[in-house]
VMD Tcl script that draws the C-alpha trace (Angstrom):
set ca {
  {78.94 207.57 31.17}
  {81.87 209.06 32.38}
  {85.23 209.08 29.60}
  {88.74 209.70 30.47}
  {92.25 208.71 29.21}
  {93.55 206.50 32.67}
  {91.81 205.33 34.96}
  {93.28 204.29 38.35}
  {91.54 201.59 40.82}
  {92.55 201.60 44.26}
  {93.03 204.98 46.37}
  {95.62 203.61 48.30}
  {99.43 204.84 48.08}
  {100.33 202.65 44.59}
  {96.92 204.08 43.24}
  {97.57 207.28 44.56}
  {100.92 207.90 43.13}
  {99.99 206.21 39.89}
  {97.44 208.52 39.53}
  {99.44 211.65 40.27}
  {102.18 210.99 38.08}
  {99.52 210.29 35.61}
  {97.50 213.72 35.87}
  {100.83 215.52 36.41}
  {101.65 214.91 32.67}
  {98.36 216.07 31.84}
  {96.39 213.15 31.35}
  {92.59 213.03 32.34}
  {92.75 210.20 35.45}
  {89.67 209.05 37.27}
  {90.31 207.58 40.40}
  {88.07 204.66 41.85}
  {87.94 204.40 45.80}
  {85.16 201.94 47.44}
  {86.33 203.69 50.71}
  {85.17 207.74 51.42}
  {88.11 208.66 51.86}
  {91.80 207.57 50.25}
  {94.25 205.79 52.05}
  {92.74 203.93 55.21}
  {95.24 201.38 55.50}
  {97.97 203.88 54.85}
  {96.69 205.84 58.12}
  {97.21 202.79 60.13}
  {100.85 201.75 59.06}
  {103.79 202.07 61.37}
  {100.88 202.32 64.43}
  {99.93 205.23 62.71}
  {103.43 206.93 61.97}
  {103.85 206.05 58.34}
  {107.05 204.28 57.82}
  {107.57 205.68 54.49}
  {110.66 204.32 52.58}
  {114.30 202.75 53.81}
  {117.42 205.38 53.60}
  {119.56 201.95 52.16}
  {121.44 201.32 49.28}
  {120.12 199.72 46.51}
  {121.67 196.64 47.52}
  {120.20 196.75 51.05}
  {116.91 197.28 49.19}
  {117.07 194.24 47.48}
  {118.31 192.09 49.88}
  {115.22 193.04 52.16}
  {112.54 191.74 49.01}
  {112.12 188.14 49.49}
  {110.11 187.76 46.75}
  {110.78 188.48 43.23}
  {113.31 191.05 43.65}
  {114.53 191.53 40.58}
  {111.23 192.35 38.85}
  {111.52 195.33 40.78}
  {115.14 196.39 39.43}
  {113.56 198.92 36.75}
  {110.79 200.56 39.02}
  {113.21 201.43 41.82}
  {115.24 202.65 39.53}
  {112.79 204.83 37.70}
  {111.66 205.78 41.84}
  {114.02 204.85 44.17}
  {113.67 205.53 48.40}
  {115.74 208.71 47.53}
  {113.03 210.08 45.02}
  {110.41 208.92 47.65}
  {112.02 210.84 50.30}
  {112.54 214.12 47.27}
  {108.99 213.67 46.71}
  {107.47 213.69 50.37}
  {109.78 216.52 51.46}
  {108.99 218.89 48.18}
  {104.87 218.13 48.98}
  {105.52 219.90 52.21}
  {106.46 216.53 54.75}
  {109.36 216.97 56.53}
  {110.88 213.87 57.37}
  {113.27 211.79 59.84}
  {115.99 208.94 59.49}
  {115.47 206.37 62.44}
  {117.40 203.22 63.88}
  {117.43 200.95 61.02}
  {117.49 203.88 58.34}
  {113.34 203.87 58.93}
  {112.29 206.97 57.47}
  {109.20 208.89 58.94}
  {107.32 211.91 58.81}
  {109.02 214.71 61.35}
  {105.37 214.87 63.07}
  {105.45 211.18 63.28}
  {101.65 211.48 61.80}
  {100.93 209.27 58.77}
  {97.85 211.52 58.15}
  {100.53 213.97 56.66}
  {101.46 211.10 54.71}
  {97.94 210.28 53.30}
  {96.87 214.58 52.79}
  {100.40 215.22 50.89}
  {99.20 212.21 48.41}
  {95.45 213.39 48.64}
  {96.99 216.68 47.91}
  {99.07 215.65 44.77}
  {96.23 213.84 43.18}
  {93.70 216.97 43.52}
  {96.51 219.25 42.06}
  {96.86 217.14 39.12}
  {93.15 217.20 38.83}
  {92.35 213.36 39.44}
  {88.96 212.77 39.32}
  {88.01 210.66 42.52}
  {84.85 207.97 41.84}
  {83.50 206.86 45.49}
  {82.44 203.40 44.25}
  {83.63 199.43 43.39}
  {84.83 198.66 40.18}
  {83.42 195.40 39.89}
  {84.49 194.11 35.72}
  {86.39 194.90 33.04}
  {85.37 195.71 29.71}
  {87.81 194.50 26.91}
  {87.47 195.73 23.36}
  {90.30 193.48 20.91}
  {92.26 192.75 23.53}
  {92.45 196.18 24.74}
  {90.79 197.94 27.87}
  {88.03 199.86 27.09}
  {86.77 200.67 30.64}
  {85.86 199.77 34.08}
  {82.17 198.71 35.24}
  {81.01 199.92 38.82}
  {79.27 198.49 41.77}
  {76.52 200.72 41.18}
  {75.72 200.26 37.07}
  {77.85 202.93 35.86}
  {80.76 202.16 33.54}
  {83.85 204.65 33.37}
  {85.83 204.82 29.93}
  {89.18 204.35 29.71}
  {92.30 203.53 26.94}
  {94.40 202.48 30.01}
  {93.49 201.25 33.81}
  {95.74 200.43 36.48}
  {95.23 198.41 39.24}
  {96.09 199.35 42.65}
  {93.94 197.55 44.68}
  {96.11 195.97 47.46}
  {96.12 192.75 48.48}
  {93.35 190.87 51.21}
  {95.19 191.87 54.99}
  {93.56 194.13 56.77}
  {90.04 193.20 55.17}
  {88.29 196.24 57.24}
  {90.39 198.77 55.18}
  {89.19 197.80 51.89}
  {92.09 195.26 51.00}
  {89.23 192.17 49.88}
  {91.02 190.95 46.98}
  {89.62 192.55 44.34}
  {92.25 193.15 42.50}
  {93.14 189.80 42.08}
  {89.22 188.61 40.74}
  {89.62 191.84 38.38}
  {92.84 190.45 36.77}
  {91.92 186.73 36.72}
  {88.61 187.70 34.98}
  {91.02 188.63 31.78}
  {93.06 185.81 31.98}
  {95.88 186.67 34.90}
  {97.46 184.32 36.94}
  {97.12 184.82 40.69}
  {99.77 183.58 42.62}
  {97.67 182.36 46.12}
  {97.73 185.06 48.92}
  {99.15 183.86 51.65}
  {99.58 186.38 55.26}
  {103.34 187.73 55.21}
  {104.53 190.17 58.01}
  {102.31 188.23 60.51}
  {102.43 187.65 63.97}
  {102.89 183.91 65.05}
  {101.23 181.66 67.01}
  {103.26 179.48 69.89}
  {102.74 175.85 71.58}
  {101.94 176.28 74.71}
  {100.37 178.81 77.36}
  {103.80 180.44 78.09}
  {103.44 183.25 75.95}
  {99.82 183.69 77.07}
  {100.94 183.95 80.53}
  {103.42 187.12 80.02}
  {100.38 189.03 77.50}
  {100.74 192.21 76.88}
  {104.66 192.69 77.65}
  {106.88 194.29 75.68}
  {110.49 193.78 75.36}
  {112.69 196.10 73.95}
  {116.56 195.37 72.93}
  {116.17 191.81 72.82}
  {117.76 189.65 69.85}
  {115.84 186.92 68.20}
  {117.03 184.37 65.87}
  {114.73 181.18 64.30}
  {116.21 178.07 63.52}
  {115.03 174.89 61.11}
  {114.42 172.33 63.92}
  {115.86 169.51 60.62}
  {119.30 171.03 59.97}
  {119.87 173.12 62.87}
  {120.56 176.23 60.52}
  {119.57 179.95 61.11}
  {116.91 181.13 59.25}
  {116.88 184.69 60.42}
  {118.11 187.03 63.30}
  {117.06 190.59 64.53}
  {117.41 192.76 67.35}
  {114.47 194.96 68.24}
  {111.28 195.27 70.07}
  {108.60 191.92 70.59}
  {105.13 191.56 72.29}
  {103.94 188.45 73.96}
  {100.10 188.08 73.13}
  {97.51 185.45 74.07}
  {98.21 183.78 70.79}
  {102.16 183.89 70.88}
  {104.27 186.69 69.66}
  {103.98 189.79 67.60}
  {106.06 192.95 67.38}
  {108.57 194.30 64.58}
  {111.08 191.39 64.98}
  {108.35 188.77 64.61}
  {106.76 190.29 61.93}
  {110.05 191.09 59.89}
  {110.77 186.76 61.32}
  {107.64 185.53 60.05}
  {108.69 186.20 56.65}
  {111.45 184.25 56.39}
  {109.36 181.07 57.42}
  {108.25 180.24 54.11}
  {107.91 176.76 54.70}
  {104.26 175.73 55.85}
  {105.47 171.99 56.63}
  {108.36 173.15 58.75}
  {108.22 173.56 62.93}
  {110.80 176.20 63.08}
  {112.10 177.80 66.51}
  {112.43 181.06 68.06}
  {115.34 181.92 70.58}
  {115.37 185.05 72.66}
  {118.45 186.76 73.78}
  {116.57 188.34 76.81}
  {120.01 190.15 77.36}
  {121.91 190.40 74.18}
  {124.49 193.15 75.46}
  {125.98 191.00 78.32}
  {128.23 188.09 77.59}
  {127.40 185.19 79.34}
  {130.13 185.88 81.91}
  {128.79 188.99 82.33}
  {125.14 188.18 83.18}
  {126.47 185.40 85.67}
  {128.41 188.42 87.59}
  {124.86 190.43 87.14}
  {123.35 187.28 88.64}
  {125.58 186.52 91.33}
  {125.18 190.52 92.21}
  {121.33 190.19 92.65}
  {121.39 186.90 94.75}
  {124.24 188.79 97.09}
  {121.38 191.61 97.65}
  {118.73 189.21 98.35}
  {120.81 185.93 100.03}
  {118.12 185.20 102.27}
  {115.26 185.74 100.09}
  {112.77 183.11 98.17}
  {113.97 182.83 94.58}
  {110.73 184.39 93.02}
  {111.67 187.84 94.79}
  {114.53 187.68 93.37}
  {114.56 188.59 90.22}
  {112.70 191.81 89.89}
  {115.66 193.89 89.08}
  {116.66 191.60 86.53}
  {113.79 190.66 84.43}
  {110.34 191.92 83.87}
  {107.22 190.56 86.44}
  {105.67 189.20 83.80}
  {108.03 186.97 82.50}
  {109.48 186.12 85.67}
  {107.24 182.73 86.06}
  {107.56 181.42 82.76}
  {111.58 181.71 83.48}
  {111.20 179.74 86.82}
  {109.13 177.18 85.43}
  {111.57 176.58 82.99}
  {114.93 176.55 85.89}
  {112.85 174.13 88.02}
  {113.74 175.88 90.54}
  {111.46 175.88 93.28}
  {109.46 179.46 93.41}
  {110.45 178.98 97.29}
  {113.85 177.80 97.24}
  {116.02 180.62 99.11}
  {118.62 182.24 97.33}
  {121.15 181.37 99.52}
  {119.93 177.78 98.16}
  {120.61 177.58 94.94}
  {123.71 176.19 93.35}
  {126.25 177.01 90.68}
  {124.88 174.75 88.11}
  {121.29 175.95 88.36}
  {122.53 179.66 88.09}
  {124.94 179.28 85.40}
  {121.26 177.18 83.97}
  {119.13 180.54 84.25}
  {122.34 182.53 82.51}
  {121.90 179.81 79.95}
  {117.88 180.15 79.79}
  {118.04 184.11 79.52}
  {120.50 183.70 76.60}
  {118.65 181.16 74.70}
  {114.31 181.22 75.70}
  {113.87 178.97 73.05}
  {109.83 179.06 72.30}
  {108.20 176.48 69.19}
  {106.38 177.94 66.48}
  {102.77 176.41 65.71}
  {101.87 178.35 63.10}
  {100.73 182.03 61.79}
  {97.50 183.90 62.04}
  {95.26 184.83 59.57}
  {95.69 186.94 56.18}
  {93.31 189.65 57.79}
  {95.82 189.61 60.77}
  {98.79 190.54 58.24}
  {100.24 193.49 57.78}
  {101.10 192.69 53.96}
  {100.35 189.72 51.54}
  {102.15 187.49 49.92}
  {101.42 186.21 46.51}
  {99.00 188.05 43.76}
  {99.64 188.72 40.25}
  {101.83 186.87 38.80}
  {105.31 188.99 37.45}
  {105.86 186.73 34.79}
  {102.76 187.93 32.74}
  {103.24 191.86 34.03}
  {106.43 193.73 31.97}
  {108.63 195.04 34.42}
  {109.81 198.41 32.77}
  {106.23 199.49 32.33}
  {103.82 196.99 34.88}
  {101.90 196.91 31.83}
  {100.07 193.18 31.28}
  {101.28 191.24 28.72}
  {98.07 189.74 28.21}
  {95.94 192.33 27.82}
  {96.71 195.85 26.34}
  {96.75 198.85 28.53}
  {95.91 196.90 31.40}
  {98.82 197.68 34.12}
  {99.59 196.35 37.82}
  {101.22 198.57 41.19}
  {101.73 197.84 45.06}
  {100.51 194.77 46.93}
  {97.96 193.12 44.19}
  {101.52 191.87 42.51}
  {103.41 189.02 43.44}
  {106.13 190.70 45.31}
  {106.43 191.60 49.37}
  {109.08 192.67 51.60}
  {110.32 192.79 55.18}
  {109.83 195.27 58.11}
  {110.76 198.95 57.55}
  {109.51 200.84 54.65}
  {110.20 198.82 52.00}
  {107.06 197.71 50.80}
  {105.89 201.30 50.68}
  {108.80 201.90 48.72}
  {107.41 198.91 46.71}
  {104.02 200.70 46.12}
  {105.49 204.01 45.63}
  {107.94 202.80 42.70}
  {105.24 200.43 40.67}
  {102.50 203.29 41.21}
  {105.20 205.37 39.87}
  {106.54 203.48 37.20}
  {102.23 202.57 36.19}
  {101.07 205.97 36.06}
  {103.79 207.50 33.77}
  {103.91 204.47 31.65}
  {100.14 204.53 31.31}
  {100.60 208.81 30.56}
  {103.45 208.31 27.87}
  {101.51 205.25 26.48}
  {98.63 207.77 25.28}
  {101.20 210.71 24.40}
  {101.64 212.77 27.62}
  {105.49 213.40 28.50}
  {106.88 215.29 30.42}
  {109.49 217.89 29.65}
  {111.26 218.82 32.63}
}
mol new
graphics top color blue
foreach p $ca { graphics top sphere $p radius 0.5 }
foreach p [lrange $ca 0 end-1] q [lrange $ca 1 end] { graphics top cylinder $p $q radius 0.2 }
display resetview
């Protein structure tokens, strides 16, 4: 039977710093990992280049946590994006401020990411356990340890769990977590997929898969009141499904109502006033007068998009250019300005990028993410109720509770630090 003061489950980023800051103060962490090796979802996030943290202001922080923000107040504070950013750089990760204050690794490798972590945790001499903690063990109301998949028990005065939450099933993100803490008496929020691409009425979107679209502006509505929900400017995909992309996935948060059939507009051309785009028009029709309307529009719009917009002008595919009237033009200004699309619904959980819902923050102190149910039981990253938007923040999310865990759990059993 292994014996040790913390133990740590989940080897992704909130388990990884947890246990760092843990074994930096010189407490004896084991580390559980079902996966061989740590971070697997980390590798994969920002298509592999690690969007680390946000170069905001606190208040810009905030404002991009749509979910319990202020249970977050003292763990950004204790780690905020700045410290993040202090911590990567120090651990031998240069990094980069991009559009949007996205901050990445210089080498634009999350690998570097994942190692410098990997790295921290085997300098502090965390002890890594390649198996499932599967239960538990309470002693009084206190952990006492952790049982494994394969018999074994590891024991512990304190365990935090850093599990994740169930997108992105294939990296280890199952849940866990969230059976672990109900099993003591925790209240699970249900998961729900947040940062997920969306699904559209209609074949339209299936029709232009696979294109990108760069520089566009988006903004959904509530189809009841009229009322914007959210607007972005960024980069889309169509898929055979409907949309995805950074602006739909940053959109599909803010579409918290299940019952509602909200809208999506495109601004296919968000840096030309109207006027401006009908002069752009009227300048491609002069250069192709005599031709059919559907080889017309090449310069204007991309080929794989150019059908669903013609459909939509009921224009005739053949009509000449010379054909077509003021009204109908001034119509496909209007339609590349507004592509308004319907939304049917999102995909599944294992299809998100993050989840929403978990443990719930009422029961979890925020100073320490210690439970208040039972004793020297603590909580970081995505297994607690709390998610965020598009660009770094709910790293920074996992990076500040797996901070705030591990030295809580440390200075719970006596180990400070003095520097």
């Amino acid at each position: 039977m292994t014996v040790c003061d913390i133990i740590v489950i989940g080897g992704g980023p909130a388990g990884m710093m947890a246990a760092g800051k843990a074994a930096e103060r010189g407490a004896a962490v084991a580390l559980i990992e079902k996966n061989q090796r740590n971070g697997k979802k980390l590798l994969i996030t920002g298509k592999g280049r690690c969007n680390v943290t946000n170069n905001c202001s606190r208040d810009e922080f905030f404002a991009n946590i749509p979910v319990n923000p202020k249970f977050l107040y003292s763990a950004f504070s204790q780690f905020s994006n700045r410290d993040v950013m202090d911590f990567f750089e120090t651990n031998g990760v240069p990094l980069k401020v991009e559009r949007g204050n996205r901050v990445f690794p210089v080498s634009d490798r999350a690998y570097d990411i994942n190692n410098a972590l990997i790295g921290y945790c085997k300098k502090g001499g965390v002890h890594v356990i390649r198996d499932t903690a599967t239960d538990l063990s309470i002693d009084k109301g206190s952990i006492s340890g952790v049982k494994l998949k394969n018999g074994g028990e590891v024991r512990c005065s304190q365990c935090i769990i850093a599990t994740g939450g169930k997108s992105y099933p294939l990296t280890g993100s199952t849940g866990d977590g969230y059976l672990l803490a109900e099993s003591v008496g925790h209240t699970i929020v249900a998961p729900k997929p947040s940062l997920v691409p969306i699904e559209i009425d209609g074949r339209e979107c299936a029709e232009a898969q696979g294109l990108s679209l760069r520089n566009i502006a988006i903004r959904v509505s509530d189809p009841e009141n009229g009322k914007t929900v959210y607007e972005d400017f960024g980069e889309m995909l169509f898929t055979h499904f409907g949309m995805s992309g950074p602006v739909i996935l940053s959109a599909s948060s803010h579409m918290r109502d299940p019952n509602k059939k909200y809208k999506i507009s495109i601004d296919l051309k968000p840096a030309l006033t109207p006027e401006q785009l009908d002069n752009r028009i009227l300048r491609d029709f002069s250069e192709n007068i005599n031709k059919d309307f559907v080889n017309s529009l090449s310069k204007l719009l991309p080929q794989k998009i150019i059908s669903v917009i013609i459909k939509r002008t009921g224009i005739p595919y053949s009509a000449k250019v010379n054909s077509i009237r003021r009204e109908q033009r001034l119509a496909l200004a209007g339609l590349l300005k507004n592509l308004e699309f319907d939304v049917a619904g999102f995909r599944p959980i294992d299809e998100a990028i993050i989840t929403s819902g978990g443990i719930c923050v009422t029961e979890i102190k925020p100073k320490t993410m210690e439970s208040k149910i039972v004793d020297g039981l603590y909580f970081a990253g995505e297994v607690i109720d709390v998610d965020a938007h598009t660009g770094g923040f709910n790293l920074q999310i996992a990076f500040s509770t797996g901070c705030c865990a591990g030295i809580s759990a440390a200075e719970r059993m006596g180990f400070y630090s003095y520097d």
